[in-house]
C-alpha positions as CSV (number, residue, x, y, z in Angstrom):
1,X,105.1,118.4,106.6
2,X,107.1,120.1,104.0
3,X,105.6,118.7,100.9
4,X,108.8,120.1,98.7
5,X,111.3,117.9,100.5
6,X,113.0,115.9,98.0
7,X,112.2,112.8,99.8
8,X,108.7,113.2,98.4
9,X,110.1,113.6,94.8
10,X,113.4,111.7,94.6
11,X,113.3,108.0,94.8
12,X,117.0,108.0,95.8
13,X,116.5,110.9,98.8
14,X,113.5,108.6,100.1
15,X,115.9,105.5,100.4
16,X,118.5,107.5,102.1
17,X,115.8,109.0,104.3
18,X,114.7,105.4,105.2
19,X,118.2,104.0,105.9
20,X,118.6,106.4,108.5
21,X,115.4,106.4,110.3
22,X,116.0,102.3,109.8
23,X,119.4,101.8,110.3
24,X,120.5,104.9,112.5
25,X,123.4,102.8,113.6
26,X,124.7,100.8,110.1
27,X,122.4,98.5,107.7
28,X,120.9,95.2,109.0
29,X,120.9,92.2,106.8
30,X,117.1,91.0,106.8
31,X,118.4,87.5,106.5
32,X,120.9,87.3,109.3
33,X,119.9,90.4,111.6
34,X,123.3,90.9,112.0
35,X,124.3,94.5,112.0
36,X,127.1,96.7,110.4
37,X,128.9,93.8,108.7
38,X,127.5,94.5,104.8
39,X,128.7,96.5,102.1
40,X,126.9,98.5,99.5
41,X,127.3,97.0,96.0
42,X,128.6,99.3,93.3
43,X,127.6,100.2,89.8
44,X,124.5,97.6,90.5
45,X,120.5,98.7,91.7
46,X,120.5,101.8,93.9
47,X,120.8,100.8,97.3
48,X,122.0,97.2,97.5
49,X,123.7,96.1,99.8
50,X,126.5,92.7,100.2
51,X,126.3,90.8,103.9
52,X,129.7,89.8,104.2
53,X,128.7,87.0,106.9
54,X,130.2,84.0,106.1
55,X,127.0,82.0,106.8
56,X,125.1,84.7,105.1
57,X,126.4,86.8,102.1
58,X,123.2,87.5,100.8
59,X,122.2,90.8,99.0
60,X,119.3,92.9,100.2
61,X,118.3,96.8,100.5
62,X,116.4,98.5,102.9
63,X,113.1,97.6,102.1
64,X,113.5,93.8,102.2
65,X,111.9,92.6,104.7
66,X,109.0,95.3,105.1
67,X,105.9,96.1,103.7
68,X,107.6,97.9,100.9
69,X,109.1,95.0,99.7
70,X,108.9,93.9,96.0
71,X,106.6,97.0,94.9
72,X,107.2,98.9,91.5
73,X,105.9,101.8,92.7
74,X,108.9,104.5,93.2
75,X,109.8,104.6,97.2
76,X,109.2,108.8,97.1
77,X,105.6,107.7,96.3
78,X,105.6,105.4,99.2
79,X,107.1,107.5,101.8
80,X,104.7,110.3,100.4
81,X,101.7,108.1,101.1
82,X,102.5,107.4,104.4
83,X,103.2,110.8,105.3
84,X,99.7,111.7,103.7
85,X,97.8,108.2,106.0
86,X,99.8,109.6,108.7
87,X,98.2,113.4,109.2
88,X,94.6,112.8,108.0
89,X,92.6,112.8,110.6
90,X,89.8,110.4,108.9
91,X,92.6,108.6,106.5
92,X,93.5,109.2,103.0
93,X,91.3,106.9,100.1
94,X,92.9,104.6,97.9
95,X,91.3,107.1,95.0
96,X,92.6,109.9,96.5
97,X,96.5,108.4,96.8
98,X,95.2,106.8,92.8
99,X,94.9,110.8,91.9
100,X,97.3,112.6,93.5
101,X,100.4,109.8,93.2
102,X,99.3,109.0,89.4
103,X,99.0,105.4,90.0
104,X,96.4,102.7,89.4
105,X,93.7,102.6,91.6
106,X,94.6,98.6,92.6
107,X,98.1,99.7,93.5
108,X,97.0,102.8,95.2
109,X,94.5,100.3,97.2
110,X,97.2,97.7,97.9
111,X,99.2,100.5,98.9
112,X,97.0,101.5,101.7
113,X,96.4,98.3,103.5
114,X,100.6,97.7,103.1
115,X,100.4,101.3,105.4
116,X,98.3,100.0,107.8
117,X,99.4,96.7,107.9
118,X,102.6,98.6,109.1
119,X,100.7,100.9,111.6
120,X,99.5,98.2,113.1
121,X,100.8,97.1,117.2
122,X,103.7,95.2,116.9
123,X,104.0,91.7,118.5
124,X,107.4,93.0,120.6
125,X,104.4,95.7,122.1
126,X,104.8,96.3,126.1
127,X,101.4,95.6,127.2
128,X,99.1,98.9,128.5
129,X,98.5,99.8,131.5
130,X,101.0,98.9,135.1
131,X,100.7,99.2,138.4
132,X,98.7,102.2,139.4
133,X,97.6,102.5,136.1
134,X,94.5,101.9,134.7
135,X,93.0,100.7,130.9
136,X,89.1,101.3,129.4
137,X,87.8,98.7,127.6
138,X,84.7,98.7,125.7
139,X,83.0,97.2,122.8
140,X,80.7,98.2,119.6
141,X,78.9,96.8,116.6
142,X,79.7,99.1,113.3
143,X,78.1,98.2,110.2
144,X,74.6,100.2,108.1
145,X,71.5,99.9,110.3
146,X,69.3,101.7,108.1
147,X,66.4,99.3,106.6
148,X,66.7,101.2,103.7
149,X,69.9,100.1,103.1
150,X,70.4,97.2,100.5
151,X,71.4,93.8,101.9
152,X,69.8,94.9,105.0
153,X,69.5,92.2,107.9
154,X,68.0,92.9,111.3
155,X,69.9,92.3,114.4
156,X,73.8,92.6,115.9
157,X,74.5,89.3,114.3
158,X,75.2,90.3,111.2
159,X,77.4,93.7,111.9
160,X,80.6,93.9,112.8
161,X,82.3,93.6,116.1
162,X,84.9,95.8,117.6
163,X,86.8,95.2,121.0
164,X,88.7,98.6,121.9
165,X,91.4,99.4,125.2
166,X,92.4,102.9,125.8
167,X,94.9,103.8,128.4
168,X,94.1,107.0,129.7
169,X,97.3,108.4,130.9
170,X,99.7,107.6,127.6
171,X,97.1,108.1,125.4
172,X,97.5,104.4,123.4
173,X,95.1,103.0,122.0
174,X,94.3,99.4,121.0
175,X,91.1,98.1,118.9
176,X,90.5,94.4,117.5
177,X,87.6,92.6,115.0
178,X,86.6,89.8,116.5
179,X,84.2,87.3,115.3
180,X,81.4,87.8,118.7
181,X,81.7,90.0,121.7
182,X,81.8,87.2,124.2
183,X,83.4,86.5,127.3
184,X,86.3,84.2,125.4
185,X,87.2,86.3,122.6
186,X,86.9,89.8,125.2
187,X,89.3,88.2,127.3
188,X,91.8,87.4,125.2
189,X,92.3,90.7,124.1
190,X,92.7,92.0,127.7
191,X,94.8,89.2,128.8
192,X,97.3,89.3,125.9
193,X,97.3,93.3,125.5
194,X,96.8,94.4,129.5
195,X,99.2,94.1,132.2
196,X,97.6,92.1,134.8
197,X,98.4,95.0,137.8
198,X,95.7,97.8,135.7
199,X,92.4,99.2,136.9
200,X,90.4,97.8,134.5
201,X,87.7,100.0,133.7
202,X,84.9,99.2,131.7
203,X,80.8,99.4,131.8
204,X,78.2,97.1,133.6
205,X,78.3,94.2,130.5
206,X,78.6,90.9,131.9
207,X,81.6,89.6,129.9
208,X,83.3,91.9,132.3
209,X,82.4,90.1,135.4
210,X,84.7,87.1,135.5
211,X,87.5,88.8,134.0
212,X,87.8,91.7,135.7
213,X,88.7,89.8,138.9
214,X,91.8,88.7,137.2
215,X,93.1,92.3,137.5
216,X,94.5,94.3,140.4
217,X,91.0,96.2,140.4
218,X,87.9,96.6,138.4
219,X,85.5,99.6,138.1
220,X,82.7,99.7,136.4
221,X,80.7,102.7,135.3
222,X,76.8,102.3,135.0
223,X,75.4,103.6,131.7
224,X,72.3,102.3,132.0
225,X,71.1,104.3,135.0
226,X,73.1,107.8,133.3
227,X,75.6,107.5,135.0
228,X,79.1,108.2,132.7
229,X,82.0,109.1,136.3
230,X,81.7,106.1,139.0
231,X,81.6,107.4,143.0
232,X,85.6,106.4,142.5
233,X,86.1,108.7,139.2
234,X,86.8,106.5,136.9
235,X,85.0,106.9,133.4
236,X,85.1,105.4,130.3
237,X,85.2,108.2,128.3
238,X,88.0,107.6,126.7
239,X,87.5,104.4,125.0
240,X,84.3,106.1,123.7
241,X,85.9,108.9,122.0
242,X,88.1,106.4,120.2
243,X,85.1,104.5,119.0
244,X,83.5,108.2,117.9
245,X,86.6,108.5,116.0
246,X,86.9,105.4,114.2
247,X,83.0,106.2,112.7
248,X,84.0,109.0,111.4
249,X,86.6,107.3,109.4
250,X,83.9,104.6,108.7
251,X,81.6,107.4,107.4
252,X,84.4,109.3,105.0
253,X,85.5,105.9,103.0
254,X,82.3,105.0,102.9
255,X,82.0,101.4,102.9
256,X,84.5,98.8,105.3
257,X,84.3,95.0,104.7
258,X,85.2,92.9,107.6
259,X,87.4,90.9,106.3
260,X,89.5,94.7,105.8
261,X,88.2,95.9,108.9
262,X,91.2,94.8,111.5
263,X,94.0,97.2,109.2
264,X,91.5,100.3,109.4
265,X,91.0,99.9,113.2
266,X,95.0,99.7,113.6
267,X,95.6,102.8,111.1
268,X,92.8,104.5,113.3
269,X,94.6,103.5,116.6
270,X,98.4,104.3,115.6
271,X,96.9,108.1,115.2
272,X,94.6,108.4,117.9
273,X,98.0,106.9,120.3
274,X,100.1,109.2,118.6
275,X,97.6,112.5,118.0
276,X,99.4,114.4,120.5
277,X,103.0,114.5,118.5
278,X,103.8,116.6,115.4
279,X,102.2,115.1,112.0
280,X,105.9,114.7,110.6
281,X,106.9,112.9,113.8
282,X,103.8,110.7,113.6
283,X,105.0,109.9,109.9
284,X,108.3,108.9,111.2
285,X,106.7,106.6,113.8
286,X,104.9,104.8,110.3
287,X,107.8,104.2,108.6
288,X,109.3,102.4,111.7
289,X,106.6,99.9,111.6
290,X,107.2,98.3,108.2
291,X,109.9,96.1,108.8
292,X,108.9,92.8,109.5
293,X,105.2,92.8,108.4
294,X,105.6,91.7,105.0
295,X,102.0,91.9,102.9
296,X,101.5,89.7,99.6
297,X,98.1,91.1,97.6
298,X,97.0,86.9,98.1
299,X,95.7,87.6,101.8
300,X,94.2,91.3,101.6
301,X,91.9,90.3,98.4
């Protein structure tokens, strides 16, 4: 990432920049979705745009319609922070983006939940996994364990819950917070994210048992007697090292409510899926995902 680029400085270059990562092939109006039918408005806000729909003829730009919309905050500085969210391997504060974007630290904290908001698996997403293909699945608590620690309750009740998929061969990477790591909630996730013709791969827990016979196969690896490759092969090593990941990113901001904790598992997941292209390609991937998930601060506080 070249951090001279004007489209890190110029708020004009960044909204030229985003039109045509966004519309490669003419504007869309947000309202319609019809394409290539609008025309850009003259001597009015930069980047405006006419739909010349009869049933439409609505204005809009290119951030209407995505998580950008509405903000004050110049779009250089957003295309910036999502550049910066995109390459850090642990993530990028909401003080650090305060400090080096010369914001407020409440916009600079709305800002980075709009990112991951946007990083987050679309509803449009294939599911993981196909014949001859297999997914991991596992499942963790996350939360302080230390009876030191203030507020301090004893037992997995009161930490958090995390459901995680990993395919193995693409790399993709899936993680949800759900409310208890039970058979219902375990199975939704693999229903609606795995394609029923998978391996499913997983350890001996019980909320495996059932469910894994609705798939074309199910291994299981078993931890408890050290074992981490089955007689088969199959491991779930993978879906580990995504959940060693993700508490490293716990550890470096510090503290994650739950209510937050669903937009830092899908910022944590869009770059573990994504690790093995270039940091500026991974950026460009970001920016695809903020049309359509339109964030108001009302449900993030």
């Amino acid at each position: 990432m070249n951090l001279s680029d004007p489209i890190y400085h110029n708020a004009d270059k960044a909204r030229d920049h985003l039109e045509a990562l966004l519309w490669a092939d003419g504007p869309v109006c947000p309202h319609c979705k019809v394409r290539d039918r609008a025309s850009k408005i003259k001597g009015g806000r930069a980047g405006l745009y006419f739909c010349n729909v009869g049933t439409c003829r609505k204005q809009f730009s290119v951030t209407v319609g995505t998580v950008f919309e509405r903000s004050k905050i110049p779009l250089n500085k957003w295309v910036l922070a999502t550049h910066l969210m995109s390459v850090s391997k642990t993530g990028v504060s909401a003080h650090q983006l305060h400090r080096m974007l010369d914001i407020t630290y409440k916009s600079a904290w709305f800002m980075c939940h709009r990112i991951r908001e946007a990083m987050g698996v679309s509803e449009n997403a294939p599911p993981m996994g196909g014949d001859g293909e297999q997914v991991q699945s596992d499942e963790t608590y996350l939360g302080n364990t230390s009876k030191r620690a203030k507020g301090y309750q004893k037992g997995h009740g009161k930490r958090m819950k995390v459901h995680a998929l990993v395919e193995p061969k693409t790399g993709e990477a899936r993680a949800f917070r759900v409310a208890n790591l039970d058979y219902i909630r375990v199975r939704k996730g693999l229903v609606g994210h795995v394609d029923r013709k998978s391996t499913l791969v997983t350890d001996e827990a019980k909320i495996y048992h059932h469910v894994g016979k609705e798939f074309a196969a199910h291994e299981r690896v078993a931890h408890k007697k050290g074992n981490y490759v089955n007689d088969k092969g199959f491991t779930t090593n993978h879906v580990e090292n995504f959940f060693g990941v993700f508490k490293r990113v716990m550890k470096a901001h510090i503290h994650i409510e739950d209510q937050h904790l669903q937009r830092y598992l899908s910022e944590t997941a869009f770059r573990y899926t994504n690790r093995k292209i270039s940091d500026f390609e991974r950026a460009l991937e970001a920016l695809k995902g903020i049309e359509g998930k339109r964030l108001t601060y009302r449900p993030i506080g």
